[in-house]
Steps between C-alpha positions, in 0.01 A plus 500: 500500500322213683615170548214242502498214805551176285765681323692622819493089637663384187761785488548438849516125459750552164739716739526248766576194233781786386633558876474136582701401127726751658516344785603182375832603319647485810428119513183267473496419907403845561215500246396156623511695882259773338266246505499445840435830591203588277235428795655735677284812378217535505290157477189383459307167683380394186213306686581187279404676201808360380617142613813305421489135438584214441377198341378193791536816759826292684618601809852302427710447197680196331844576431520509095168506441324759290152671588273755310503847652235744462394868572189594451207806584188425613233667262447735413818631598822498313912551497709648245854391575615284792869335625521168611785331694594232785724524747637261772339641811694745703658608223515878338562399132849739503690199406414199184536270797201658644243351239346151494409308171414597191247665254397336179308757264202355352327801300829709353243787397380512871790429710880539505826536716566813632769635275753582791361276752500150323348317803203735491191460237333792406217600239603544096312799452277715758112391415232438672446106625331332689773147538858380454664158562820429506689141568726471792741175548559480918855521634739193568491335866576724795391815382248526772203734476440747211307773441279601222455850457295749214434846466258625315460847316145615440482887426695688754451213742733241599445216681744300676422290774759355770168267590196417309418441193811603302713315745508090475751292739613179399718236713734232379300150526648282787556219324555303797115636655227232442353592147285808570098409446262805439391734755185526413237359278428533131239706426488485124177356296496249217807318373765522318731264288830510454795378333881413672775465271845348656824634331783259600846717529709214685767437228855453473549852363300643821623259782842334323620346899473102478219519264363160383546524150299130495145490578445850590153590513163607674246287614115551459386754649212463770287751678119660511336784610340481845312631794723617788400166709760326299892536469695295246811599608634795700856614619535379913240176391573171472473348168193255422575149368368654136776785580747248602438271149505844286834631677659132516421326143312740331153303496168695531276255536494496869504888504114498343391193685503748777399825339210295337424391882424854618204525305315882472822598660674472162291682204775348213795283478775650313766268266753496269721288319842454584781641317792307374769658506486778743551780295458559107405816311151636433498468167569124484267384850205715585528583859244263704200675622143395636216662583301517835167629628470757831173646686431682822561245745811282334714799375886404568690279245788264608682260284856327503784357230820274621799602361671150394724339552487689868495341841102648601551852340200709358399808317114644580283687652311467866132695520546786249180704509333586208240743678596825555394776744246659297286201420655450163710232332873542514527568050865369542782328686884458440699356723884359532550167641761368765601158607387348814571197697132227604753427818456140353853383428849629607646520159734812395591432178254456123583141557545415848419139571185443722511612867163530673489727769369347806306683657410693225586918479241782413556646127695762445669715257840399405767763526839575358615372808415190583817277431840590324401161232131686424468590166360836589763575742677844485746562853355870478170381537307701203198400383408177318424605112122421431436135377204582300201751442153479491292694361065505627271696254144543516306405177175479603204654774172352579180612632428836675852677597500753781820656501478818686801647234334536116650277283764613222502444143761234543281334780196501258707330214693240750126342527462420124655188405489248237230273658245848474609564157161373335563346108314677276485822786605834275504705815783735384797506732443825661160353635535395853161298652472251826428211462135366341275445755329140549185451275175581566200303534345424165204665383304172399396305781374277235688279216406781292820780380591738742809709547741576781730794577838553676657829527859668638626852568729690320778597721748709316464636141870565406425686147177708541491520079469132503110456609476210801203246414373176562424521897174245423487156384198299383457104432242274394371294752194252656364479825605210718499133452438573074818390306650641207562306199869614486775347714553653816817729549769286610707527790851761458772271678869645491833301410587245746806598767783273505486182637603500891789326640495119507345408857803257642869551433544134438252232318138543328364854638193744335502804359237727423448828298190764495318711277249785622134628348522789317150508450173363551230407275283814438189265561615388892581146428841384646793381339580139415810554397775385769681736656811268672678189308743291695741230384737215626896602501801351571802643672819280655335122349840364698379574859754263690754636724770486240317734280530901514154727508501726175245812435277515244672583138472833368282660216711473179740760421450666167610361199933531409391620097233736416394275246581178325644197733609547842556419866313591864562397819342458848650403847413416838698530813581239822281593799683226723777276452465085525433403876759249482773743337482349147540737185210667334420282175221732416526679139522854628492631098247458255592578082239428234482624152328793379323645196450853385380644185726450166763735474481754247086438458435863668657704747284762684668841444410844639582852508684665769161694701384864356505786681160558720244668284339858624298435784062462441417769653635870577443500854407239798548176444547318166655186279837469297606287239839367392522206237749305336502257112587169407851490341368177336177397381311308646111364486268565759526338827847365457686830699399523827733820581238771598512785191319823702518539856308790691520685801349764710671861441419839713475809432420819680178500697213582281363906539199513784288765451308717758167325611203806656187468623219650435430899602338553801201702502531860542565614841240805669656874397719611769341817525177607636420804297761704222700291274655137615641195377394152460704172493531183401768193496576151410756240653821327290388122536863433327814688507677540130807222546781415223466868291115501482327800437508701853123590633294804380386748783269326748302823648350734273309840678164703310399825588188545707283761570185475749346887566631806485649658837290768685699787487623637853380173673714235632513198294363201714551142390189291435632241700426512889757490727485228772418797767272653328168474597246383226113390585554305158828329534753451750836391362794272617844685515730457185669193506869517414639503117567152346876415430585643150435216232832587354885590623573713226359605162175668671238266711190533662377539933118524589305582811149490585283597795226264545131575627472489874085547524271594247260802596113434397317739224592559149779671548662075668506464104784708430699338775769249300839358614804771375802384360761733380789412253868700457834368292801404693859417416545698176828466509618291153665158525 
């Protein structure tokens, strides 16, 4: 009895799993060493068929911080399971020591930890695939280099690489190294917008030593995105005056007075608001977020937040690029934020008084180590828990992309946000287009009717049952200079930011807040709308010597009651004590009264969440549903707790099915005289993937028969040889056979012998180029 190919792999790839289970009831570090030793049979190059990545392409790591991994085949080709691990370098993986960081599962049906190797991921289930990812948090400070490796299992083939593609090397960021700039250009095309979202985690809970339990909080955060001509701030630098006012008293204002300056160096200015106090859950203060604007030539984002009350310490980021290696847009960003010194003032405590250093030090990180009265200071010098996390997402892409990787689905749905959502637009959800293109010119050049068009591409139907239309757009319109008799479209402003801090720390002073332009007036005309407001302010009135300087108060804190009667509160906090020694008169607490709706009037009640409903669609990509009720009723509008949410589900990759050409014509009989055979073929345009049908035969042979033999003569081929010599024809030699058009499952070679010189006389009409066909590589798959 015969054992078929594919079915000898997978037994041979089920008795290996056994032996290596085996293996591993002796203990997990010698199933962890297995892996190690996997490249050492028989191996394969891979020629970057298959590539490990990962997202930004870094060359260094930030201690903490937590990066998208990938793996990933080149089409068309493919992997059906893989391993995944990192290891410090020069290490063997026998020991748990041995292995750096750790994996975060994103997709449990794709990916899990190796059963007896927990510091290992492996596929769920053997399939075909063309892409994993995978979330991996770096290692704490003084880990040194690690190693990234992956194997990869494709048929009987493994690929493991100690260099290449499957291999990525990562250093521990020198903190104390100038802040690294980019090596090389960006190279990607349109722009892309994105949003930053700062999550505060300095708290009492988190970092109890001498924390100020008064006045804690953050100050506004300042930043933009920018070309690489320009450097807000960088590790080894010397802080600017703006840094300086930021790290000192927590002002801005100087901060973009000199981003402003640097004109088409900065593409957008980045604020938020301050947050008072420091630290309070998510579901009583939104984390503070703003959005910012990036193209080919200002691609890296920087931005800083004082921690006060603090001598000149800050939280931020110095040139993060946004651009990655393949000409794309970086889809998203998380990263854990440190402390670090402006090398302004020599304080070591939260609440050190004033001492200038003169002359001033670079910035720097501050360590665990610094002085036994630090608040971060440990005498075994570990690392400095993370002050804060931000978080950089891409919402949006403009214009023409040219990102030599093919966008995923999630990289196609990241670009449709809120602003694109049209009212009125039905496009069902599993529609994806671009974005409308501009107008056209109308088709009156006259004051008489004429129409205009717009149009956009679909990019991704996620539901092929639901039909994707709507990819044109028509309008009324006139030709120029006529005027309709309906208003013209106004302009789309957004909500004003916050006012800006007051411009003086003592006496009269202006602020100023912004809005943007959403949109413009379809008909060209510009907006008259104003864009900035500014406004006297007041901070300090008493500016004598005997007076103390005060910040700015807070925002109100929320209400005491949830409803009837009750109390808030701001504060402020002393910058600088009186000149001349007196006490600080200054109110440093604000209390007013505050309403909320009557008590017992309504309460907004809900449900505890449903389970997730069945997802859309049996296979691919699809949508779930999970709801909740009101508990107590309510009329419309007056609960503004969200009743359905939804959410992308997957499933198994949809069936491909085999793709053929057409048949060739029929090839010339391959026998001169008696009974022959004839052939013809076609070529597989698309390989079955994902359980589709496999292909149908691709050569099919039909008897031939030309003339009869002459008995007792030697059967001579109508085809002259290259030697013979023919007053009619004289022939080329054969060339050689093709290569086979298939490895297995029974291809196709040609030859022909071409026409060296035509002879003259009728019998030059029978002299035609000869090509000859035969099958090759029969063997099945």
């Amino acid at each position: 009895m015969g054992v078929h190919a594919s079915d000898a792999f997978w037994l041979c790839y089920l008795l290996s799993a056994v032996l290596l289970s085996a293996r591993a009831v002796a203990g997990s570090e010698g199933y962890c060493r297995s892996l190690r030793t996997q490249g050492r049979g028989p191996r394969r190059d891979g020629h970057n068929e298959f590539r490990l990545r990962m997202e930004g392409d870094p060359d260094t790591y930030q201690p903490g911080s937590t990066y998208r991994v990938s793996l990933y085949a080149s089409s068309p080709s493919y992997f059906r399971g893989f391993t995944l691990i990192a290891l410090k370098e020069g290490r063997e993986g026998t020991s748990a020591d041995d292995y750096a960081g750790n994996f975060k599962i994103i997709d449990e049906g794709d990916t899990q930890f190796m059963t007896n190797c927990p510091h290992a991921v492996t596929e769920s289930i053997p399939r075909r695939r063309t892409r994993i990812q995978v979330f991996w948090t770096a290692p704490p400070t003084g880990t040194g280099c690690v190693i990234l490796k992956a194997s990869v299992v494709q048929r009987k083939i493994i690929s493991f690489q100690d260099e290449g593609s499957l291999t990525k090397r990562l250093c521990e960021k020198d903190p104390l190294r100038a802040t690294e700039k980019p090596l090389q250009d960006c190279c990607a095309c349109g722009t892309a917008k994105y949003r930053v979202t700062f999550y505060g985690n300095w708290s009492e809970k988190v970092h109890p030593k001498d924390y100020p339990r008064r006045a804690n909080h953050w100050s506004a955060l300042i930043g933009a995105s920018h070309s690489r001509n320009y450097v807000l701030w960088e590790y080894g630098g010397y802080a600017s005056e703006g840094v300086r006012q930021v790290a000192e008293l927590g002002s801005p204002v100087k901060m973009e007075e000199e981003i402003r300056q640097k004109g088409d160096d900065v593409m957008t200015v980045i604020k938020t608001k301050a947050q008072w106090p420091a630290w309070q859950p998510l579901n009583i203060r939104a984390a503070p977020s703003a959005e910012f604007s990036v193209d080919r030539t200002r691609h890296l984002m920087s931005f800083l937040t004082m921690l006060g009350p603090s001598p000149d310490w800050n939280v931020g980021v110095s040139g993060e690029n946004l651009c990655t290696r393949e000409c794309g847009w970086v889809q998203r960003l998380v990263k854990d934020l440190l402390p670090w010194d402006a090398g302004t003032d020599s304080g070591v405590t939260y609440e050190s008084p004033n001492k200038p250093n003169n002359p001033q030090e670079r910035i720097r990180p501050l360590t665990s180590l610094d002085h036994p009265q630090s608040p971060f200071y440990d005498p075994l010098g570990g690392p400095i828990t993370p002050l804060a996390r931000v978080v950089v997402e891409r919402i949006a892409r403009k214009g023409e992309q040219c990102n030599t990787v093919p966008d995923t689905v999630d990289d196609i749905v990241a670009d449709i946000t809120q602003e694109e959502m049209e009212e009125g637009d039905n496009t069902p959800e599993t529609c994806i287009y671009s974005n409308w293109s501009p107008w056209s010119a109308c088709s009156s050049s006259t004051c008489d009717k004429g129409r205009r068009m717009r149009q956009r591409m679909l990019k991704a139907q996620l539901d092929a049952s639901v039909p994707c239309l709507h990819t044109q757009d028509f309008e009324p319109c006139m030709g120029p200079g006529c005027r309709e008799t309906e208003e013209p479209s106004p302009c789309m402003l957004s909500e004003w930011i916050s006012w800006s801090p007051c411009s003086v720390s003592c006496g009269m002073g202006m602020r100023s807040r912004e809005r943007y332009i959403k949109q413009f007036p379809e008909d060209g005309s510009s907006c008259r709308e104003p864009t900035e407001e500014t406004e006297k302010c007041v901070v300090n009135e008493d500016c004598s010597p005997s007076s103390c300087i005060v910040t700015e108060w807070s925002d109100w804190e929320p209400c005491s009651v949830s409803c009837g009667m009750g109390m808030r509160k701001r504060v402020r906090m002393m910058k600088m004590a009186a000149s001349d020694g007196s006490p600080c008169r200054a109110e440093m607490e604000e209390v007013e009264k505050c309403m909320m709706p009557e008590c017992n009037v309504f309460s907004c009640m809900v449900s505890e969440w449903s389970q997730w409903g069945h997802c859309s669609v049996s296979c691919g990509v699809g949508m779930r549903i999970r709801q909740r009720m009101l508990k107590t009723p309510a009329l419309s509008g007056q609960c503004g707790e969200p009743l359905e949410e939804v959410e992308k589900c997957m499933l198994p990759d949809c069936p491909v099915e085999c793709m053929l050409s057409e048949w060739s014509e029929w090839s010339e009989c391959n026998k001169s005289c008696g009974k022959g055979h004839m052939i013809r073929s076609r070529m597989v345009k698309l390989e079955p993937q994902f359980g589709g049908a496999p292909c149908p035969k691709t050569v099919q042979r039909k008897k031939c028969k030309i003339r009869k033999c002459t008995p007792g003569r030697r059967r001579k081929s109508s085809i002259p040889s290259a030697d013979e010599g023919s007053s009619a024809c004289k022939m080329s030699p054969w060339s050689s056979w093709t290569d086979c058009t298939k490895h297995c499952g029974g291809g196709v070679q040609e030859r022909v012998m071409a026409i060296k010189k035509k002879g003259k006389g009728s019998q030059s009409k029978s002299c035609k180029r000869r090509r000859e066909v035969r099958v090759c590589n029969e063997h099945p798959c």
